[in-house]
C-alpha positions in Angstrom: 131.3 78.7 112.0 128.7 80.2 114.5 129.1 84.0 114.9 125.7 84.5 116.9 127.7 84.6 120.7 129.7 87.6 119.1 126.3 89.7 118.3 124.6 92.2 121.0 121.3 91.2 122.0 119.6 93.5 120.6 120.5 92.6 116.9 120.2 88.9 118.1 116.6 89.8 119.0 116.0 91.8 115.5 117.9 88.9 113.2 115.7 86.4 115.3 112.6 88.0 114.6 112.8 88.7 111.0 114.0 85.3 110.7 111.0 84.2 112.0 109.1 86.4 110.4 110.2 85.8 106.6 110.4 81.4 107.5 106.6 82.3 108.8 105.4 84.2 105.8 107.1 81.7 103.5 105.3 78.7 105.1 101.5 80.8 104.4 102.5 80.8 101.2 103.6 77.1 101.0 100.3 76.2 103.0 98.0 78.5 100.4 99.7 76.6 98.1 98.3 73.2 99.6 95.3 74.5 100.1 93.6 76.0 97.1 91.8 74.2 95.0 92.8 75.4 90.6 96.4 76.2 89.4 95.4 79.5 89.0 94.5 80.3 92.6 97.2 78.4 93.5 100.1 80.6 91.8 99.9 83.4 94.2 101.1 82.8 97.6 103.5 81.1 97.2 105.2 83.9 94.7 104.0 86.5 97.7 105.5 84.2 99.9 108.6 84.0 98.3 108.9 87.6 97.8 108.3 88.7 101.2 109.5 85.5 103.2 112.9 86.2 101.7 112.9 90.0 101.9 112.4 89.4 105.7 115.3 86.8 105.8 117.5 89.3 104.1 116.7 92.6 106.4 118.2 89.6 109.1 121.2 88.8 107.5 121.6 93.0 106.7 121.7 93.4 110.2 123.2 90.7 110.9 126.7 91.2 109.3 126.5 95.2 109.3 126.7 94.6 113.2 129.3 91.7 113.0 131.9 94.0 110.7 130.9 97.4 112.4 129.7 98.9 108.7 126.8 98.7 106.0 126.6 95.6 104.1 124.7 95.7 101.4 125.3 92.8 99.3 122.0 91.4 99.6 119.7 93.8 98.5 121.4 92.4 94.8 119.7 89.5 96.0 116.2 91.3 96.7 116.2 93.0 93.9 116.6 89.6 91.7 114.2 88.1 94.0 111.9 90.7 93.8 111.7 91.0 89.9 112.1 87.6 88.6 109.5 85.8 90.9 106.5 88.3 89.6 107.9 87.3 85.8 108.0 83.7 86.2 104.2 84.0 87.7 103.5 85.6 85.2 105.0 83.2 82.1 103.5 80.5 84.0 100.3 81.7 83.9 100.5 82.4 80.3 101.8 79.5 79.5 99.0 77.5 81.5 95.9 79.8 80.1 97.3 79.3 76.9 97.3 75.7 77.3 94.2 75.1 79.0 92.3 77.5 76.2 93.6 75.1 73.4 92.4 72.3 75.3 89.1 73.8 75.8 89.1 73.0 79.4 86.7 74.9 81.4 88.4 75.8 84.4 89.8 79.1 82.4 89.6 82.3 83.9 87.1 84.7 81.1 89.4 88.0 79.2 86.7 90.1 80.3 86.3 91.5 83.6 83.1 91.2 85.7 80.8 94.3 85.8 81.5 96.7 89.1 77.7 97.1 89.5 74.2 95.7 88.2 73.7 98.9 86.2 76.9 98.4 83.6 75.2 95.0 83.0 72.5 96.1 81.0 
């Protein structure tokens, strides 16, 4: 069932952009994804992606249905707000999990526990 002919245009114009917006910011993420080179740079955009592209798609739906049924609906920020915390958890357990793994291995590719010096004279 196809409720866009019963929206005004202006919150067909809003739900259209954010729509386009969030399937936009998702596909960077997807494409950052593709495009970097160790797991470990590759674990961020697409959980910034995820977050955001789907924060966008729900601001749509918001308007969306509050305009179809002429009051606040709200149901979906449930949905952002389990979106929004278990995507940064997951990163982060997967990350753990793979440094973990990768530092038993002795692989190389592992990102140091120390952070670099901010300027040549803490490196003395």
């Amino acid at each position: 069932m196809i409720q866009a002919p019963d929206l005004p245009l202006w919150a067909t114009i809003l739900v259209g952009f954010f729509v386009f917006l969030g399937a936009s910011i998702t596909l960077v993420g997807a494409l950052g994804l593709l495009r970097l080179g160790n797991f470990y740079d590759r674990i961020h955009p697409p959980t910034l992606g995820t977050t955001l592209g789907t924060a966008c798609i729900l601001v749509a739906s918001m308007i969306s249905f509050s305009t179809l049924h002429s009051r606040p609906m709200i149901h979906e920020i449930l949905i952002a707000i389990f979106v929004t915390l278990t995507t940064p958890i997951t990163l982060m357990l997967l990350a753990r999990a793979a440094l973990y793994r990768d530092r038993i291995d002795g692989s190389t590719n592992v990102p140091s526990d120390r952070e670099a010096p901010a300027s040549p004279d803490e490196r003395g």
